[in-house]
N, CA, C and O atoms as a Tinker XYZ file with bonds, in Angstrom:
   512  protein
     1  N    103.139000   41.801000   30.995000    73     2
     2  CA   102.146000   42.068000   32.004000    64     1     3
     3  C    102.655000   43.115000   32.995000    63     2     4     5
     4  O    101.959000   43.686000   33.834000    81     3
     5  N    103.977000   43.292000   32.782000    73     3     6
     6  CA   104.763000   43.922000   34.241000    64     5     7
     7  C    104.260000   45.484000   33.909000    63     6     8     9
     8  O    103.799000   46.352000   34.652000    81     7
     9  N    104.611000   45.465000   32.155000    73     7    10
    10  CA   104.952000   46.822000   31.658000    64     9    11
    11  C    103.170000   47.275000   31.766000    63    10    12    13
    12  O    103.007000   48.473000   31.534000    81    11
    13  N    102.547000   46.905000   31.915000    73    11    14
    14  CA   101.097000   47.320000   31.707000    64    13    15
    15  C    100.673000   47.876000   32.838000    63    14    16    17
    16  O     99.993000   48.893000   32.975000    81    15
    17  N    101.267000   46.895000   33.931000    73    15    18
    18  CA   101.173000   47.889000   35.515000    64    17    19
    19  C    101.632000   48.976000   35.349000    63    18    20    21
    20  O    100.845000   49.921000   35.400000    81    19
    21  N    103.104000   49.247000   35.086000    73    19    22
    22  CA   103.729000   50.205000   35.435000    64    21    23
    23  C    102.657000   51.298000   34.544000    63    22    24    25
    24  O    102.114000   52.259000   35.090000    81    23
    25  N    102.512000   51.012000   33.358000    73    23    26
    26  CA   101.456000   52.336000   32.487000    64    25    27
    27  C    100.494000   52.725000   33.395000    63    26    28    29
    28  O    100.271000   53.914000   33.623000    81    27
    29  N     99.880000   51.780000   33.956000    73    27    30
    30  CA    98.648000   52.273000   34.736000    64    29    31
    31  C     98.935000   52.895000   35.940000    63    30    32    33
    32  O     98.359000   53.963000   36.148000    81    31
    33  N     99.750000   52.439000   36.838000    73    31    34
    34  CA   100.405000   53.200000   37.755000    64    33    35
    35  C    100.707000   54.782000   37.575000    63    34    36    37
    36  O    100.325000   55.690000   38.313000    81    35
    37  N    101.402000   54.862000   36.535000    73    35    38
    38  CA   101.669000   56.300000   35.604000    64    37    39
    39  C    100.922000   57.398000   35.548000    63    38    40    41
    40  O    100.901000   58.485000   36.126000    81    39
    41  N    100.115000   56.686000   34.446000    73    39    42
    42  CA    98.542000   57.012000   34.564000    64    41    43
    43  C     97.747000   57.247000   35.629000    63    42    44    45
    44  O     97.055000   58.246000   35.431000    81    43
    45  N     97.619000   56.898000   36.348000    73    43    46
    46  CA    96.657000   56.948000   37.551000    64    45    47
    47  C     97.623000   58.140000   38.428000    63    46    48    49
    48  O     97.034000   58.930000   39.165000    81    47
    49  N     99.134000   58.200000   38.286000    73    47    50
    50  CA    99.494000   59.401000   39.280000    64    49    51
    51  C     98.984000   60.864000   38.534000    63    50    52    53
    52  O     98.477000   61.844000   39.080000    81    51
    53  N     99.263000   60.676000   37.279000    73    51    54
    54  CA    99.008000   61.750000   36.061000    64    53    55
    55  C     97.522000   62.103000   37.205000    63    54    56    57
    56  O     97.469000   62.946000   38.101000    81    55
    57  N     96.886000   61.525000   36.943000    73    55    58
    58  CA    95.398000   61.818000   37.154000    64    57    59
    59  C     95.310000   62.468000   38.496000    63    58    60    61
    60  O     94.946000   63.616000   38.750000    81    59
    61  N     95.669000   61.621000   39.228000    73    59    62
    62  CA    95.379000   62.098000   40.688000    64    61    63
    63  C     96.511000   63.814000   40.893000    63    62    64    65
    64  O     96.111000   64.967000   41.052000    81    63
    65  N     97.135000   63.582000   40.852000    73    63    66
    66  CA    98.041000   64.982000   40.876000    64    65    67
    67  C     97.562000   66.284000   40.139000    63    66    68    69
    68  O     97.715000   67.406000   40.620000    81    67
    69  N     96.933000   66.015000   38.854000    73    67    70
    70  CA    96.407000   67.022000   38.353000    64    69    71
    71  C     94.886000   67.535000   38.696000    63    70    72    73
    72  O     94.299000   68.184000   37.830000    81    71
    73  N     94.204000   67.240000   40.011000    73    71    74
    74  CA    93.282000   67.726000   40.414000    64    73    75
    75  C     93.788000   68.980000   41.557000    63    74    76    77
    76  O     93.041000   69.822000   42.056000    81    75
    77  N     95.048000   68.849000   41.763000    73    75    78
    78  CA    95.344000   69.923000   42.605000    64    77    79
    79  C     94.575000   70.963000   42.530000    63    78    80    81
    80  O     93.638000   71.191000   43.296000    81    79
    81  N     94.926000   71.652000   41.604000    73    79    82
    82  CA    94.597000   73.033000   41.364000    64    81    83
    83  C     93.102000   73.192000   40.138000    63    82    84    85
    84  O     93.049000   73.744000   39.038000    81    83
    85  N     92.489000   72.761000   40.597000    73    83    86
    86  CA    91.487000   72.565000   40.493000    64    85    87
    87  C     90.303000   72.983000   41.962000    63    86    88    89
    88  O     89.664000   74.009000   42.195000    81    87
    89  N     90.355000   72.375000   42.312000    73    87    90
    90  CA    89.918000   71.948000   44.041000    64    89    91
    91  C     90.518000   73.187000   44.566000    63    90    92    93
    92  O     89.673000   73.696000   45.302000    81    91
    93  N     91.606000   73.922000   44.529000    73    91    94
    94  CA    91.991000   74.995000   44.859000    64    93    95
    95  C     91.633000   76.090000   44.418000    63    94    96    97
    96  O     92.629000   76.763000   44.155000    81    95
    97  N     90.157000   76.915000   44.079000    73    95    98
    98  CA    89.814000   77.591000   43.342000    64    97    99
    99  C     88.578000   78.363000   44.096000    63    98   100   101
   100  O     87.423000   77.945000   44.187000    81    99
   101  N     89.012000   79.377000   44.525000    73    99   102
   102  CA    88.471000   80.458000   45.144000    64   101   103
   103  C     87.611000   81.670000   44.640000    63   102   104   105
   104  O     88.174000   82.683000   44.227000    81   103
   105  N     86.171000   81.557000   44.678000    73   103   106
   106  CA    85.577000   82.364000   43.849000    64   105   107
   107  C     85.607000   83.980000   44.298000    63   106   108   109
   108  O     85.649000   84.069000   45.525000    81   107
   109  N     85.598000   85.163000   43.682000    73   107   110
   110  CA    86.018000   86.418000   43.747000    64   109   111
   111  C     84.877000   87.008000   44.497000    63   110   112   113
   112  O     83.720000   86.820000   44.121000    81   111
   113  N     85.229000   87.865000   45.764000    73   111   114
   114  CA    84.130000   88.101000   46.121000    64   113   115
   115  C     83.376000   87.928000   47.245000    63   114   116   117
   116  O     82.282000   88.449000   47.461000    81   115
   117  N     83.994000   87.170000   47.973000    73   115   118
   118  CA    83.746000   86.413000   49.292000    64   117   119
   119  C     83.906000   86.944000   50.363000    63   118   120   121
   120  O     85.083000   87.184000   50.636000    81   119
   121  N     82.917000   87.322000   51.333000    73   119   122
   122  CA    82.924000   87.799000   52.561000    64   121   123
   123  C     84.205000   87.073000   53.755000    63   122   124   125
   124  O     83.862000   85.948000   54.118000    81   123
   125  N     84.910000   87.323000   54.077000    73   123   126
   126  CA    85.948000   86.380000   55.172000    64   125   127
   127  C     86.162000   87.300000   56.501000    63   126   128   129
   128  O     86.239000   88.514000   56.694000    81   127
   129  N     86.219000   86.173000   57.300000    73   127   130
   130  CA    86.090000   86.567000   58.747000    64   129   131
   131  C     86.990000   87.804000   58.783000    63   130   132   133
   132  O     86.843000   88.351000   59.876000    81   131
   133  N     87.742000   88.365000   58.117000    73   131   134
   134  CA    88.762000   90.035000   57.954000    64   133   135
   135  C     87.876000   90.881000   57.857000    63   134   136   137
   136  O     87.801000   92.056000   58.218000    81   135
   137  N     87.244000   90.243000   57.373000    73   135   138
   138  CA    85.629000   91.633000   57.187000    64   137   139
   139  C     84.955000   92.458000   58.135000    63   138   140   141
   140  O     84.741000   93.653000   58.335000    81   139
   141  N     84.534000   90.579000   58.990000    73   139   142
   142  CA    83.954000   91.539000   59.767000    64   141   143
   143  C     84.798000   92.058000   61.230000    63   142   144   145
   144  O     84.455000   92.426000   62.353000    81   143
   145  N     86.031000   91.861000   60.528000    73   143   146
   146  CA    86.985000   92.796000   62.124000    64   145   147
   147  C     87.202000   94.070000   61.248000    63   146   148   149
   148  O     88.077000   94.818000   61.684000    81   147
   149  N     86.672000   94.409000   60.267000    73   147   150
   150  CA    87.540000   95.529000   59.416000    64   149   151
   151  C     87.215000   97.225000   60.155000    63   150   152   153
   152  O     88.002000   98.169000   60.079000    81   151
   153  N     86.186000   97.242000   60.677000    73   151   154
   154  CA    85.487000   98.612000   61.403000    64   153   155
   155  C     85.515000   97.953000   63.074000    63   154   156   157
   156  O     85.431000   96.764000   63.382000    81   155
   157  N     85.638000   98.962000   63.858000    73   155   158
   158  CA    85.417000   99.100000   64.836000    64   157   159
   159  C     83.922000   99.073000   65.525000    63   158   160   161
   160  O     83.746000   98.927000   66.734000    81   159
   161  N     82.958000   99.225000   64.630000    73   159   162
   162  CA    81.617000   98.592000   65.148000    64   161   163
   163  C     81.003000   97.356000   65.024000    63   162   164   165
   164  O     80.105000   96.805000   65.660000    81   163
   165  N     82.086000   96.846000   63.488000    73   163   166
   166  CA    81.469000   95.186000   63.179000    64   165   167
   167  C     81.979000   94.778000   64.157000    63   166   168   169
   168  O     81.105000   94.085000   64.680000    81   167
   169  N     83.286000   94.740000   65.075000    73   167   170
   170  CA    84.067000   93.881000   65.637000    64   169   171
   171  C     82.999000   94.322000   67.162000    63   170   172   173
   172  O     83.027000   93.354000   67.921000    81   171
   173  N     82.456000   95.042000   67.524000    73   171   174
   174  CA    81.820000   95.357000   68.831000    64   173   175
   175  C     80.244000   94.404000   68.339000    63   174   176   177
   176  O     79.553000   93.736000   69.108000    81   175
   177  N     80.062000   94.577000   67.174000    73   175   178
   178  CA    78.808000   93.810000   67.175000    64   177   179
   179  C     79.136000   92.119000   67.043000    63   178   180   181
   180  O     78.248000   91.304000   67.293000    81   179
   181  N     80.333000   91.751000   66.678000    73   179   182
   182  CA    80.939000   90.071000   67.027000    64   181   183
   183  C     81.146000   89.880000   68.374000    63   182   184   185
   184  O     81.092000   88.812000   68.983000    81   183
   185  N     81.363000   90.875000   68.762000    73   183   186
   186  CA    81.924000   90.761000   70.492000    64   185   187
   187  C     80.341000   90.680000   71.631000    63   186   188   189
   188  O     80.237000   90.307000   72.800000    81   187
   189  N     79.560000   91.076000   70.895000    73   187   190
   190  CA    78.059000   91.733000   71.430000    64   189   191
   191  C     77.200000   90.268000   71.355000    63   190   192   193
   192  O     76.417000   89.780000   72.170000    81   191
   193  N     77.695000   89.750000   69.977000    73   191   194
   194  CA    76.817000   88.537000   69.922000    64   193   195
   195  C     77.690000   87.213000   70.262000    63   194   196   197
   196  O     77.079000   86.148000   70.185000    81   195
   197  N     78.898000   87.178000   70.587000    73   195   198
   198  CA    79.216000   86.181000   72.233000    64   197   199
   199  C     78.366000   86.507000   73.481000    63   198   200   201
   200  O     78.039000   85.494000   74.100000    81   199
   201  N     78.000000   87.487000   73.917000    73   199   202
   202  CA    77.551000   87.762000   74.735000    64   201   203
   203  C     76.092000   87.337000   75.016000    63   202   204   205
   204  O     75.748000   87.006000   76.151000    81   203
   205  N     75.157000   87.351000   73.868000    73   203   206
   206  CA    74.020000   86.863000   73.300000    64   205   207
   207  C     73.535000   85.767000   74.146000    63   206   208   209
   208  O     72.556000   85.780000   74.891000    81   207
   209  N     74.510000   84.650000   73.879000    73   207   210
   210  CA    74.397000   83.973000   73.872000    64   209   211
   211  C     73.777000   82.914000   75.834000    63   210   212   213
   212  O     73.228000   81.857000   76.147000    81   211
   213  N     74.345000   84.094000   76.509000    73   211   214
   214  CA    74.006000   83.651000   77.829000    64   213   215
   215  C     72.516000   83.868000   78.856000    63   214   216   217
   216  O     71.798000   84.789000   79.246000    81   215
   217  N     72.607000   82.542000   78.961000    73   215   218
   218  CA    70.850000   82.934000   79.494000    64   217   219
   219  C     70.946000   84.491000   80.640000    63   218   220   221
   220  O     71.921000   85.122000   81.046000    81   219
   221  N     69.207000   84.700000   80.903000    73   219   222
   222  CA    69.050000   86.104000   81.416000    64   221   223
   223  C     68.926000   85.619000   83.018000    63   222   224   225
   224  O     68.022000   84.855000   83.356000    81   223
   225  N     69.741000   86.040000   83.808000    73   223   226
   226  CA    69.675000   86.006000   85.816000    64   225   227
   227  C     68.955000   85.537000   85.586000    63   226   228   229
   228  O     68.768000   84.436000   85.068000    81   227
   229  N     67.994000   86.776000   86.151000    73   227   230
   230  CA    66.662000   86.472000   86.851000    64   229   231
   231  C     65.426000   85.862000   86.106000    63   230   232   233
   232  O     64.429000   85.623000   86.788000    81   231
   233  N     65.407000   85.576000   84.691000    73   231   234
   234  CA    63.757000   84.761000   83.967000    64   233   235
   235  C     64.146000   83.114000   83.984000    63   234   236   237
   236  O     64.992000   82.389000   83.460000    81   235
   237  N     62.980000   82.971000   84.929000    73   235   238
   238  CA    62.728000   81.605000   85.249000    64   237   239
   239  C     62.013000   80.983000   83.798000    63   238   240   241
   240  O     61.301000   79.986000   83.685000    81   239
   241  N     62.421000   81.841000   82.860000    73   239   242
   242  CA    61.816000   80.837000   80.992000    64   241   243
   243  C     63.328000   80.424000   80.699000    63   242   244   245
   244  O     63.584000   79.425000   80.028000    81   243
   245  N     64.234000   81.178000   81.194000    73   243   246
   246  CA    65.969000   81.530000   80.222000    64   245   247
   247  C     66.978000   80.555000   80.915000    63   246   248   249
   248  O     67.794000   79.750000   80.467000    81   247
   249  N     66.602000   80.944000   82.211000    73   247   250
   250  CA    67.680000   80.274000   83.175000    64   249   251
   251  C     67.357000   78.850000   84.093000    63   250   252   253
   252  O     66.901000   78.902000   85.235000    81   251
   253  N     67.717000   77.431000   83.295000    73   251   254
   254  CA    67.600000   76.857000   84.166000    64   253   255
   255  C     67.848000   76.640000   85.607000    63   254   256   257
   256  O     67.484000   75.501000   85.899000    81   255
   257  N     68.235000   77.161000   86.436000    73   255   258
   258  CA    68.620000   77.338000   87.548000    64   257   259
   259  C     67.765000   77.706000   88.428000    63   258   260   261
   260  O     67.968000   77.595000   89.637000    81   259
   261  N     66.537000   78.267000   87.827000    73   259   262
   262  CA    65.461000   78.985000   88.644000    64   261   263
   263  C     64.639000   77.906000   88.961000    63   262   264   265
   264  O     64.689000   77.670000   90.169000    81   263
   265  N     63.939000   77.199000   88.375000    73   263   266
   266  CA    63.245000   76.128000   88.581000    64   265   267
   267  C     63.653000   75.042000   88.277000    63   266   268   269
   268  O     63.647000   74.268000   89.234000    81   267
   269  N     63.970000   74.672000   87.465000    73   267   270
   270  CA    64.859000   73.443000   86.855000    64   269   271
   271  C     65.939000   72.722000   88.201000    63   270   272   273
   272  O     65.752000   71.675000   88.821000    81   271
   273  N     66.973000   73.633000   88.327000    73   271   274
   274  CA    68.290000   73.530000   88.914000    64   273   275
   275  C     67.988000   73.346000   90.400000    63   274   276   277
   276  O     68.740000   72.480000   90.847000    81   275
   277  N     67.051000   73.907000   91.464000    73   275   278
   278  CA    66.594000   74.111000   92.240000    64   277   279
   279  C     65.097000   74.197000   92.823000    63   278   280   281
   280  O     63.958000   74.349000   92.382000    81   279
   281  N     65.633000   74.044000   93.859000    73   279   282
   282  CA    63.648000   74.559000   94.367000    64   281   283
   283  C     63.460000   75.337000   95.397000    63   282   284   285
   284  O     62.751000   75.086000   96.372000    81   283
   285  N     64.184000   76.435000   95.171000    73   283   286
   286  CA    63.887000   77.587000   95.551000    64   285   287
   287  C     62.552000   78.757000   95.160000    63   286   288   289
   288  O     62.169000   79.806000   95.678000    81   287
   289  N     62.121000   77.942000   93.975000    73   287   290
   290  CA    60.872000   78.437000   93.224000    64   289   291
   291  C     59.851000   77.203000   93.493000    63   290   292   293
   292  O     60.408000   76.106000   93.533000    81   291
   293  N     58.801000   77.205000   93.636000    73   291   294
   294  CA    57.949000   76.480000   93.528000    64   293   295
   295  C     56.333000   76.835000   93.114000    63   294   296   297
   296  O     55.866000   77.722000   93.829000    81   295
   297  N     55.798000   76.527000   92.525000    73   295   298
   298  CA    54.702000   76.827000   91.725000    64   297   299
   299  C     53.397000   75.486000   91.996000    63   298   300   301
   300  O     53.628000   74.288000   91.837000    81   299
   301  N     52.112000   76.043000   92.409000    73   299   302
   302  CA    51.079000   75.070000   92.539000    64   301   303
   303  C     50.440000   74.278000   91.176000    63   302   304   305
   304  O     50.139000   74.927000   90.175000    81   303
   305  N     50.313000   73.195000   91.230000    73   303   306
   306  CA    50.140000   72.932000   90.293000    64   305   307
   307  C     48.765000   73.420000   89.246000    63   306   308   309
   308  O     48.591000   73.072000   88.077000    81   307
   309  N     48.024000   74.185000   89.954000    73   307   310
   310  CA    47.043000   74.932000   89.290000    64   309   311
   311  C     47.297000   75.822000   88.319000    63   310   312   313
   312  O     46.512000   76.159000   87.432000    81   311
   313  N     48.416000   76.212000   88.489000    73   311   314
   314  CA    48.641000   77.470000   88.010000    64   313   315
   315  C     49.320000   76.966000   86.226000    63   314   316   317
   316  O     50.412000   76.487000   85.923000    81   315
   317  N     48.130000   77.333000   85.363000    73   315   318
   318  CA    48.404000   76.590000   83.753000    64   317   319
   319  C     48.929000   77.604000   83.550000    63   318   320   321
   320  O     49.916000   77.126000   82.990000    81   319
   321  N     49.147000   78.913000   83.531000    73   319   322
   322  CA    49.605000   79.583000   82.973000    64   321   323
   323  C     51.736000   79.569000   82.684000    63   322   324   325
   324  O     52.442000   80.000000   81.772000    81   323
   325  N     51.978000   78.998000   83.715000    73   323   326
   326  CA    53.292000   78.717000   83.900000    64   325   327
   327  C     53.685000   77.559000   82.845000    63   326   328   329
   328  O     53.269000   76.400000   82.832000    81   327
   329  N     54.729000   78.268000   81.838000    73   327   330
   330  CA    55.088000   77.484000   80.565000    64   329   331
   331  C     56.780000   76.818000   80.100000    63   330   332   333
   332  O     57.152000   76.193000   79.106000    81   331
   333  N     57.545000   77.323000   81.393000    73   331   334
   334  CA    58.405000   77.147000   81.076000    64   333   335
   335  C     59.138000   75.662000   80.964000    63   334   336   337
   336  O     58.590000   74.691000   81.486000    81   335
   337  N     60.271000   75.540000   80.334000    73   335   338
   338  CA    60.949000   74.164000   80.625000    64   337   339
   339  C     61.575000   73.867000   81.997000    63   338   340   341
   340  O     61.576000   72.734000   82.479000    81   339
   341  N     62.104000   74.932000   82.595000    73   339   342
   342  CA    62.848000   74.690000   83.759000    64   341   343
   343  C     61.535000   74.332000   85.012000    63   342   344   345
   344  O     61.705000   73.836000   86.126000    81   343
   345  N     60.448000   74.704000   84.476000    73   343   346
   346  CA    59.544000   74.400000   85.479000    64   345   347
   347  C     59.116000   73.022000   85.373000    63   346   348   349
   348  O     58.688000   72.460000   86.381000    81   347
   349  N     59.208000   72.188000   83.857000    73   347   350
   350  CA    58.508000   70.638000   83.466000    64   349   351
   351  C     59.916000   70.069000   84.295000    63   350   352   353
   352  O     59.704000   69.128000   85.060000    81   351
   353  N     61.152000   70.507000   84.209000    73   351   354
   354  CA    62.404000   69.815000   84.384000    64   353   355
   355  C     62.265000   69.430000   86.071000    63   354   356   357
   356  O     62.756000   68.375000   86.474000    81   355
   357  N     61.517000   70.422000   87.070000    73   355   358
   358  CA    61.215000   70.659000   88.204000    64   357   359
   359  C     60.036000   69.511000   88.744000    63   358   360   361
   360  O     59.825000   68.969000   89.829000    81   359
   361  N     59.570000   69.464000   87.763000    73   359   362
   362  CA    58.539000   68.511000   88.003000    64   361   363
   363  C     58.590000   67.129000   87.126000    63   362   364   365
   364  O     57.584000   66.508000   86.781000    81   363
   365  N     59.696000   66.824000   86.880000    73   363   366
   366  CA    59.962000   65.382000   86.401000    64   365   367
   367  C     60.050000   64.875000   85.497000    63   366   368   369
   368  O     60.324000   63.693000   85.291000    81   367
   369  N     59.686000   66.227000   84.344000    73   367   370
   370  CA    59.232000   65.759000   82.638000    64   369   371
   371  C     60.560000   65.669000   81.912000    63   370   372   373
   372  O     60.449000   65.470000   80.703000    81   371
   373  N     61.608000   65.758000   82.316000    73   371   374
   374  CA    62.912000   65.652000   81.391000    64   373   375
   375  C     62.579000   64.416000   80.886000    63   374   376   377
   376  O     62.083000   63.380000   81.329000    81   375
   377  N     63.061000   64.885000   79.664000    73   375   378
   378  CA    63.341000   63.822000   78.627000    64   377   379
   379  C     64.569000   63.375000   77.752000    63   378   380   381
   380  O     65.176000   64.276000   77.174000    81   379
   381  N     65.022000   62.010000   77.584000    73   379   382
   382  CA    66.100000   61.913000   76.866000    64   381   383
   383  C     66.481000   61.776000   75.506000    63   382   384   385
   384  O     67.637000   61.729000   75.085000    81   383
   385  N     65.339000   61.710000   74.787000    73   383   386
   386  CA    65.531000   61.873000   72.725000    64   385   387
   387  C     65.662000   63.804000   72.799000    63   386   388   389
   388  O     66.545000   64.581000   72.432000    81   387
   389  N     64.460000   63.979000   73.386000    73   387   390
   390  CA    64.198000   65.921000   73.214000    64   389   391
   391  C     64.525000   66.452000   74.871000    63   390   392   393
   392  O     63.656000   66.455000   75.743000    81   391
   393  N     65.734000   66.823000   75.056000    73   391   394
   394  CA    65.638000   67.232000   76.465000    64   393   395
   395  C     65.263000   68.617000   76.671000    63   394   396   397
   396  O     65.676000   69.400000   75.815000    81   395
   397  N     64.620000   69.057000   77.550000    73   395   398
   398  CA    63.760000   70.260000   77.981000    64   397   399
   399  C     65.316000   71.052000   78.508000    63   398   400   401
   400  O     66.276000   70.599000   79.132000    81   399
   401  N     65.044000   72.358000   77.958000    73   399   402
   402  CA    66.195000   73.755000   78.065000    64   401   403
   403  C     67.467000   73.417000   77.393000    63   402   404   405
   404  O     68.350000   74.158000   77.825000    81   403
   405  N     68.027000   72.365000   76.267000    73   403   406
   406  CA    68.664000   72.107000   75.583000    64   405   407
   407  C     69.909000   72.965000   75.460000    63   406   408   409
   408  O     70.481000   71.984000   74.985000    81   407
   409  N     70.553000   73.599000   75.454000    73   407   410
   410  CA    71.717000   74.660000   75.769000    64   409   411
   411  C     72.715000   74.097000   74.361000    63   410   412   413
   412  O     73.383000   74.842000   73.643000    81   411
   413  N     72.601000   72.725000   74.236000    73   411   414
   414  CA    73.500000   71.953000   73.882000    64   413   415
   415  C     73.387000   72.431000   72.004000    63   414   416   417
   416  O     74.120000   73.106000   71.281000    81   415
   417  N     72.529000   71.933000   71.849000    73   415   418
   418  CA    71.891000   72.396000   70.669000    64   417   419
   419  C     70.386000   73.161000   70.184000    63   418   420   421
   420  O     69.588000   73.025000   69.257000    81   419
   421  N     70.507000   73.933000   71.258000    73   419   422
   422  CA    69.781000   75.304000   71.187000    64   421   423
   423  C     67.960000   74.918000   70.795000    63   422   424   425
   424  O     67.196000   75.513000   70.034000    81   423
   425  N     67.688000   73.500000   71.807000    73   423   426
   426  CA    65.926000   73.436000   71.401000    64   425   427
   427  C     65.417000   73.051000   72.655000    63   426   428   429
   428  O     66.101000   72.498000   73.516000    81   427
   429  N     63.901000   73.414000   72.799000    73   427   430
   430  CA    63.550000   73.641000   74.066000    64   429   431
   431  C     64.154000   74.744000   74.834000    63   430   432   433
   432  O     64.698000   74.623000   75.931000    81   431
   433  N     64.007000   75.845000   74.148000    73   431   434
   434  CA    63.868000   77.267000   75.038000    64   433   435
   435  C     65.440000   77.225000   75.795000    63   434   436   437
   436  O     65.670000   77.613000   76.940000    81   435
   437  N     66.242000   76.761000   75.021000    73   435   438
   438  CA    67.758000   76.634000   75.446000    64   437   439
   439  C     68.489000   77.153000   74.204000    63   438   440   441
   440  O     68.094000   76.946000   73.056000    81   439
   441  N     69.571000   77.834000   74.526000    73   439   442
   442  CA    70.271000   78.690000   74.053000    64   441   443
   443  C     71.798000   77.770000   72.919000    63   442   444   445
   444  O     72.691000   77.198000   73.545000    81   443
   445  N     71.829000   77.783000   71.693000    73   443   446
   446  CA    72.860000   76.753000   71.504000    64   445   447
   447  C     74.346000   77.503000   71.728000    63   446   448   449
   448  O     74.699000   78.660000   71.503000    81   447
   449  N     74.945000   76.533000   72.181000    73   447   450
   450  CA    76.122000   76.717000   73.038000    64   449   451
   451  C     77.481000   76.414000   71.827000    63   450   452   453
   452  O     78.390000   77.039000   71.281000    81   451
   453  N     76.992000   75.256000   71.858000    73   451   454
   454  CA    78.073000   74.913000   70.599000    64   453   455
   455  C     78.520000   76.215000   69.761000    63   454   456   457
   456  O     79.708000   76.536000   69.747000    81   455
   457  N     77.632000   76.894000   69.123000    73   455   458
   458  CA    77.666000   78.115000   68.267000    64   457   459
   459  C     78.247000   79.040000   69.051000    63   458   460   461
   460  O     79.234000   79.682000   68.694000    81   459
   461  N     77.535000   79.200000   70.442000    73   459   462
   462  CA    78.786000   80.197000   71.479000    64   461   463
   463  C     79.909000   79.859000   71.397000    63   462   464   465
   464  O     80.680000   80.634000   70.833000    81   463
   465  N     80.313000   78.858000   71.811000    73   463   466
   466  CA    81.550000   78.517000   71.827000    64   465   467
   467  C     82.782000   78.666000   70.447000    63   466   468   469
   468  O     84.004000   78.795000   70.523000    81   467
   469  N     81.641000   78.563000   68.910000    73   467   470
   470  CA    82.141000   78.875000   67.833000    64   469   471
   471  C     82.905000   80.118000   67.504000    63   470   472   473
   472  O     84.058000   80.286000   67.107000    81   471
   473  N     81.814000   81.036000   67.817000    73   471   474
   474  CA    81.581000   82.668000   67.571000    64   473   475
   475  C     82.647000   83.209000   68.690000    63   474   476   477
   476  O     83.048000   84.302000   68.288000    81   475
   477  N     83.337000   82.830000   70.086000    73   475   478
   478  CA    83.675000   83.057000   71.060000    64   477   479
   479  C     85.282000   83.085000   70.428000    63   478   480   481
   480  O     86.146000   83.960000   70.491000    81   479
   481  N     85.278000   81.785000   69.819000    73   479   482
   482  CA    86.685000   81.157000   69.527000    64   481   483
   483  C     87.091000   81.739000   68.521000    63   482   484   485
   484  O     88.300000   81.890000   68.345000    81   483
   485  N     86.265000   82.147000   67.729000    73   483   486
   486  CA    86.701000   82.943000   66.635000    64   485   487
   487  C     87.311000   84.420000   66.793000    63   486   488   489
   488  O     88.214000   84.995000   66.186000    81   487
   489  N     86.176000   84.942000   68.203000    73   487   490
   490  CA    86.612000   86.052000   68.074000    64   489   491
   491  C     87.844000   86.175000   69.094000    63   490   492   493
   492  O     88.357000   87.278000   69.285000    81   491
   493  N     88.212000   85.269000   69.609000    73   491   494
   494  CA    89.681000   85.419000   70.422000    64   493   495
   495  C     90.408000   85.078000   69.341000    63   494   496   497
   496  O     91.397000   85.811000   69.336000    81   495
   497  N     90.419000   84.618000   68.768000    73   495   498
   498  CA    91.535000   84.024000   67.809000    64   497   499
   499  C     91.920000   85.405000   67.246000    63   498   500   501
   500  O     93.053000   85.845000   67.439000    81   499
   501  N     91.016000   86.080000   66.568000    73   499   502
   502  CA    91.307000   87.484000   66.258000    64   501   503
   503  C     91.850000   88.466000   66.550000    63   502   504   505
   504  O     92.497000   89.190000   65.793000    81   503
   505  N     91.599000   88.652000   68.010000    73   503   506
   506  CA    92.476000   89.241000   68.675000    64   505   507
   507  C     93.605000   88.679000   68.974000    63   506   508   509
   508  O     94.396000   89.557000   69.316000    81   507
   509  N     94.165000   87.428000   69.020000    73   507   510
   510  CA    95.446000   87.278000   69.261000    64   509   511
   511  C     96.097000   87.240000   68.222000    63   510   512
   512  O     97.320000   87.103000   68.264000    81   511
């Protein structure tokens, strides 16, 4: 019974060890982040779209801060034409399943951040 373990034991390393290089198999052809530092305009257009990513000053649609953040803006409630989130956030409608100007993960007229932070990290890494 002893010797039957040990076979299977055997066996089972056989197996597992020989998936190495397998799983290690890189198809020909592949775009990699070297690429796009390879020209001096791809790397200005990686650097361009960190930048992207930050809401605009002054539009009270982009920047929570305008209405949302403060009330330095204020708007009558007649006025339907006014659509933004930072303005529902102003007036009480935040919500916690779908939150209004989302930054976090880029819904509700919010910018995703996470991905900034991706694209950001990548491209410092590059340069250092």
């Amino acid at each position: 019974m002893k010797k039957f373990h040990i076979i299977i034991a055997i066996g089972l390393f056989f197996i597992i060890s020989s998936c190495k290089k397998y799983i290690d198999v890189v198809p020909d052809n592949i775009a990699t982040i070297q690429d796009a530092f390879s020209m001096r305009s791809q790397a200005e257009k990686y650097l361009f779209t960190c930048y992207s990513y930050l809401p605009k000053e002054g539009s009270p649609s982009e920047n929570p801060g305008m209405f949302g953040g403060g009330d330095e803006f204020w708007l009558f409630d007649n006025i339907n034409n006014i659509n933004t989130s930072g303005w529902r956030i102003a007036k009480k409608e935040q919500g916690v399943t779908s939150p209004l100007m989302n930054f976090w993960d880029g819904s509700n007229q919010g910018k995703p951040l996470y991905r900034a932070i991706r694209d950001c990290n990548i491209f410092w890494k590059i340069l250092i």
